[in-house]
VEXZA-820047 format. One record per residue (C-alpha): residue number from 1; x, y, z; residue in one letter. Coordinates in steps of 0.1 Angstrom, whole numbers, plus 5000, padded with zeros to 4 digits. Each point is the difference from the previous one (the first is absolute). Example, Ala and Ser with C-alpha at 12.3 -4.5 7.8 and 13.67 -1.06 7.14 Angstrom:
# residues 2
PT   num      X      Y      Z   residu
PT     1   5123   4955   5078        A
PT     2   5014   5034   4993        S
# end
This chain:
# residues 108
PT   num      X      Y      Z   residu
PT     1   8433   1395   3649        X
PT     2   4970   4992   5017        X
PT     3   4976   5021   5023        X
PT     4   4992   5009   5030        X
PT     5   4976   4985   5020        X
PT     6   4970   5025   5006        X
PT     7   5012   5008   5034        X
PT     8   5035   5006   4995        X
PT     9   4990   5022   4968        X
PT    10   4978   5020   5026        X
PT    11   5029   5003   5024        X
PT    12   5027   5013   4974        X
PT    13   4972   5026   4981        X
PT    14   4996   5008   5038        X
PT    15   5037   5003   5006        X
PT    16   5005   5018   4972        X
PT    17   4973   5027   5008        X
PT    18   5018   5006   5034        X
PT    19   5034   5006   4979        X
PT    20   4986   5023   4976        X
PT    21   4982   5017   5031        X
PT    22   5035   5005   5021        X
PT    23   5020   5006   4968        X
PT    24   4976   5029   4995        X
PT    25   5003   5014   5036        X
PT    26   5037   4998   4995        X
PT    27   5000   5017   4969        X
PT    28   4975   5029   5012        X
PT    29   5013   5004   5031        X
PT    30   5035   4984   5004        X
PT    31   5016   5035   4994        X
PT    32   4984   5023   5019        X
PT    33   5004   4971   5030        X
PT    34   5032   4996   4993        X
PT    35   5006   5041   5006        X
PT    36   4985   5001   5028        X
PT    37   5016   4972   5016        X
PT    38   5033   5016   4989        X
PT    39   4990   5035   5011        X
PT    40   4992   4983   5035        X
PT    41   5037   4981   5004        X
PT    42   5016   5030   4987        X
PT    43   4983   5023   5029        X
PT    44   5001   4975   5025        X
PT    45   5034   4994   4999        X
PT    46   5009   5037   4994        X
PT    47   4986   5009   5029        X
PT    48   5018   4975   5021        X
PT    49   5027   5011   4984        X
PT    50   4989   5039   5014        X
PT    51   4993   4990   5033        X
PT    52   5034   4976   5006        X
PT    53   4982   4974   5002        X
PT    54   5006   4978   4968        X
PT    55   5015   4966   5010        X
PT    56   5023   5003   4966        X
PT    57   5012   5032   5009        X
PT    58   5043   4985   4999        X
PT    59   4992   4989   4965        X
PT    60   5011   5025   4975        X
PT    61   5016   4999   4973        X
PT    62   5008   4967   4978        X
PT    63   5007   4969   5018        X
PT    64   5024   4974   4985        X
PT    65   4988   4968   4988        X
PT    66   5014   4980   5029        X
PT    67   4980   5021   5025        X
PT    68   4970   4994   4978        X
PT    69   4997   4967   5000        X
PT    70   5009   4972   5032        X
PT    71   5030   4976   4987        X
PT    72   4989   5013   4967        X
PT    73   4974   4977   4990        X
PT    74   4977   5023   4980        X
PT    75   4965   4986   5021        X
PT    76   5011   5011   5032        X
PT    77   5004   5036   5000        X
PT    78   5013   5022   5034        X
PT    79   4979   5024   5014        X
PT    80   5020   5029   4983        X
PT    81   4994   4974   4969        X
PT    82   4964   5002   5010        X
PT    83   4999   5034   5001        X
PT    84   5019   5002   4967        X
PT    85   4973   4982   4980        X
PT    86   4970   5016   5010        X
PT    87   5021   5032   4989        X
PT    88   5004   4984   4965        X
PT    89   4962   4996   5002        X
PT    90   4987   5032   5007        X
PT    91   5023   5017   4973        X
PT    92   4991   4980   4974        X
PT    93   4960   4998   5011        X
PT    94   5005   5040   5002        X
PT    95   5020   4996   4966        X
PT    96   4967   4986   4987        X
PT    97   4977   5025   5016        X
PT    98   5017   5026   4986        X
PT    99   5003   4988   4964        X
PT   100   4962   5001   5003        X
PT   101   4994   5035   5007        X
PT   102   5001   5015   4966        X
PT   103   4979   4973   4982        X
PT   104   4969   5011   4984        X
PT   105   4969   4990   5023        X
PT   106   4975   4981   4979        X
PT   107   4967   5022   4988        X
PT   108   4973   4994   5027        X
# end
């Protein structure tokens, strides 16, 4: 294997400073983001939901697969599909949240 010439070695140390930078933002403050940006969608739409206003309100309950997804093709998901997924996504992230709120804190 042969080196890198001096200026591509400077660029990769320097990309992989900027990795381990963001990699550490993520990992000090990817949950307590991701909380809050749950706790947000969760009050937002709640309080659509309070006031009548939610744009979702018809969907309740499961849908069925062929309402889920146009002609069935798994990339091109309805609206109610839509709406479906991101549901999927805020119970699992809140899945994860919540499996994090017994864990001992590290000693500061």
């Amino acid at each position: 294997m042969t080196s890198l010439p001096p200026v591509r070695r400077q660029i990769s140390v320097r990309l992989d400073q900027a990795d381990a930078v963001l990699v550490r933002f993520m990992a000090e403050h990817g949950l307590r983001l991701l909380r809050l940006a749950i706790a947000v969608v969760y009050l937002w739409f709640g309080g659509l939901k309070l006031i009548g206003a939610s744009p979702a309100g018809e969907l309740v309950g499961f849908l069925l697969p062929q309402e889920v997804l146009e002609r069935g093709n798994p990339l091109l998901p309805t609206l109610e599909g839509q709406y479906a997924l991101k549901n999927i996504v805020l119970i699992t992230a809140g899945l994860v949240i919540g499996s994090t709120v017994r864990r001992a804190r590290p000693q500061e």
